[in-house]
C-alpha positions in Angstrom: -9.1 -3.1 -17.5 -6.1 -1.1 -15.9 -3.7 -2.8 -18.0 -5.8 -1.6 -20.9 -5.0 1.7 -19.6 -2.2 1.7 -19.0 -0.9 0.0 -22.5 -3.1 3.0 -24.1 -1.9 5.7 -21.9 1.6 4.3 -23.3 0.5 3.9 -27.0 -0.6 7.7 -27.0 2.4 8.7 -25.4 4.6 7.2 -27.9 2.6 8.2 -30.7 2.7 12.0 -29.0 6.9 11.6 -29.4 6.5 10.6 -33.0 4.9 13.1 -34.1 7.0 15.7 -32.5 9.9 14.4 -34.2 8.5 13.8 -37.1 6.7 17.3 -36.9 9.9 19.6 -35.8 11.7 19.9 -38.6 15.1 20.3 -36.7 18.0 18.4 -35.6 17.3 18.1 -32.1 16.0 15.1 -30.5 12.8 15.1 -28.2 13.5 14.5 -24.7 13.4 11.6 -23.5 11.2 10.1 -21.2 11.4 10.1 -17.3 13.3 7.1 -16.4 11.2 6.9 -13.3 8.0 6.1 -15.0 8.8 4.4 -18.0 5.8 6.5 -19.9 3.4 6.2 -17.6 3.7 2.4 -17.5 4.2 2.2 -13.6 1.8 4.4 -12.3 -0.2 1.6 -10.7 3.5 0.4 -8.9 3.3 4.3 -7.8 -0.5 4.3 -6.4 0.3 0.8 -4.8 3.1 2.5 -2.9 1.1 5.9 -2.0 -1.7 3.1 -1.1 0.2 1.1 1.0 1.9 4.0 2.9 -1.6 5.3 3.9 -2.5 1.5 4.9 0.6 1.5 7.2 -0.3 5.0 9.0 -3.4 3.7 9.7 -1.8 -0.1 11.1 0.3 1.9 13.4 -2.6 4.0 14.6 -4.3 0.5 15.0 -1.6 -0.9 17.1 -1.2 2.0 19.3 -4.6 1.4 20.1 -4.1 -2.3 21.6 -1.0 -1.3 23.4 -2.5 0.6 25.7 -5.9 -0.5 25.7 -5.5 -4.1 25.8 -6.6 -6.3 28.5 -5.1 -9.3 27.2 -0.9 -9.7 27.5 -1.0 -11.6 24.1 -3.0 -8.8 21.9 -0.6 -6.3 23.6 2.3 -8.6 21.7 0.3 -9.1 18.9 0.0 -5.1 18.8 4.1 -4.5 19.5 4.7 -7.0 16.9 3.2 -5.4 14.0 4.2 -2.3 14.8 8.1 -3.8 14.9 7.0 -5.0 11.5 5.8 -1.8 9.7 9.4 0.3 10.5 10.9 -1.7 8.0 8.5 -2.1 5.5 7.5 1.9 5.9 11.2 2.5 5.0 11.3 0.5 1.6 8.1 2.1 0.9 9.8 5.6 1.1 12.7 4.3 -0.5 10.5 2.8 -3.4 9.0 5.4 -4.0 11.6 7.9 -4.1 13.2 5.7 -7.3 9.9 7.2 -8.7 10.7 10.3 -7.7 7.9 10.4 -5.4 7.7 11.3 -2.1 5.7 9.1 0.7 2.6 10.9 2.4 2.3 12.7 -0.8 -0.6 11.0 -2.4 -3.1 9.4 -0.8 -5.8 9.1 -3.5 -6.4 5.9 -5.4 -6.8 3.1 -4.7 -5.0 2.7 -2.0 -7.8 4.1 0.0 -9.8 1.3 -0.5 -7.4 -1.0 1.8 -8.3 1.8 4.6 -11.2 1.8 7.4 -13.0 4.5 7.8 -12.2 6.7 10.9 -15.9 5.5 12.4 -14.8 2.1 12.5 -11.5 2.7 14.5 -13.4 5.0 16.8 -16.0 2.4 17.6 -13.1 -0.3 18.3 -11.5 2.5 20.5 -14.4 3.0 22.7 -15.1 -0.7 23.8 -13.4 -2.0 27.1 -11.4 -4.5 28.4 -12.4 -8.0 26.9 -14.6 -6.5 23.9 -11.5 -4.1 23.1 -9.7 -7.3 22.4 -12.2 -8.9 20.4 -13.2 -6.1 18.5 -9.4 -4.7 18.0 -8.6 -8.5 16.5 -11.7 -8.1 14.4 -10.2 -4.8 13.0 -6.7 -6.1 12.7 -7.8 -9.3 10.5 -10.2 -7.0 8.7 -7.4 -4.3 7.9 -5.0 -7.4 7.2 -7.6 -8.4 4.9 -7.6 -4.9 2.5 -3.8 -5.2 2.8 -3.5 -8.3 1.2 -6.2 -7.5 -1.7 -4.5 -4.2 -2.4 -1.4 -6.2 -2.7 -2.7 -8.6 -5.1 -3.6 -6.0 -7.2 -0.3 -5.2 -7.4 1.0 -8.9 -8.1 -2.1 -8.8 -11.0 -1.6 -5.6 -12.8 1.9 -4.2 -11.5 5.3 -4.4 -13.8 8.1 -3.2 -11.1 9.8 -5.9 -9.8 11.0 -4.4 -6.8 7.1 -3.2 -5.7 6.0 -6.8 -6.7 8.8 -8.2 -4.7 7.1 -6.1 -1.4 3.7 -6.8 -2.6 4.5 -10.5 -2.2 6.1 -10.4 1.3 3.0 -8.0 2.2 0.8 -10.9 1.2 3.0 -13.4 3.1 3.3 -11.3 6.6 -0.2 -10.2 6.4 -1.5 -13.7 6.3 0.7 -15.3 9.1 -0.4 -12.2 10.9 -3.9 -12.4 10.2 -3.5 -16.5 11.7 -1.9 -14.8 14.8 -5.0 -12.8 15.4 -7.6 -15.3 14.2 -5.8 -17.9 16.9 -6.0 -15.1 19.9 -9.4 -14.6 18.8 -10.8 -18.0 19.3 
């Protein structure tokens, strides 16, 4: 159904240019198009990125959690891991999505918010102890993983830049062995 959209949001758009050529009478050209978002065509690249950037706030919120709350050494790696991970894929986000012309943190609408957790959910996590902090903070980790990889293969369905597929595919691969990880230490 997006593609549908999308290919009519693009049909309109280039039927909008005709005219106003065809209409203005003059010798001067309509301008052209913003290269950044080939008519409109990439706007689900664009929420994929805004989405993803508000799924890797919330990660490193997650793993700030387990780093100082966790009983268990190997959730306390598990946790300093994935926040290693996110600094580098947080960069190519804000690089991504300033070939758009956008700017990261900007949008956050979309839906991107459906690979989120509700602030509830983190709170409840928060306020376990020791040996249920672990448990429940794996629980939350796979579960977030989980959104993460969905939102991503709605990019690999419906996207068309190949850069943002190209991170949408390595989000897929990373989320999954790290989902494993956590599913291992969980037991």
């Amino acid at each position: 159904m997006k593609i549908i959209v999308r290919l009519l949001s693009a049909a309109l758009v280039a039927a909008a240019a005709l005219l106003a050529t065809g209409c203005g009478g003059g010798d001067s050209a309509p301008a052209p198009a913003p290269a950044t978002a080939r008519n409109g065509l990439e706007r689900g690249d664009i929420e994929f990125l805004h989405g993803l950037a508000a799924q890797q706030e919330q990660s490193a919120e997650i793993a700030g959690l387990a780093a100082k709350r966790a009983a268990d050494q190997r959730v306390r790696d598990l946790a300093a891991a994935l926040r290693r991970q996110r600094g580098p894929e947080t960069d190519r986000i804000t690089a991504l999505l300033a070939g758009f012309g956008e700017r990261a943190g900007a949008n956050t609408e979309g839906s991107g918010q459906l690979a989120l957790l509700g602030a509830e959910r983190i709170a409840a996590v928060a306020a376990a102890s020791d040996a249920e902090f672990d448990r429940q903070w794996l629980d939350l980790v796979i579960e977030h993983h989980g959104r993460a990889v969905a939102l991503a293969q709605s990019e690999l369905a419906a996207g068309i830049d190949g850069d943002t597929q190209a991170l949408a595919r390595e989000i897929v691969t990373t989320r999954q062995a790290e989902t494993a990880a956590a599913r291992d230490l969980r037991g």
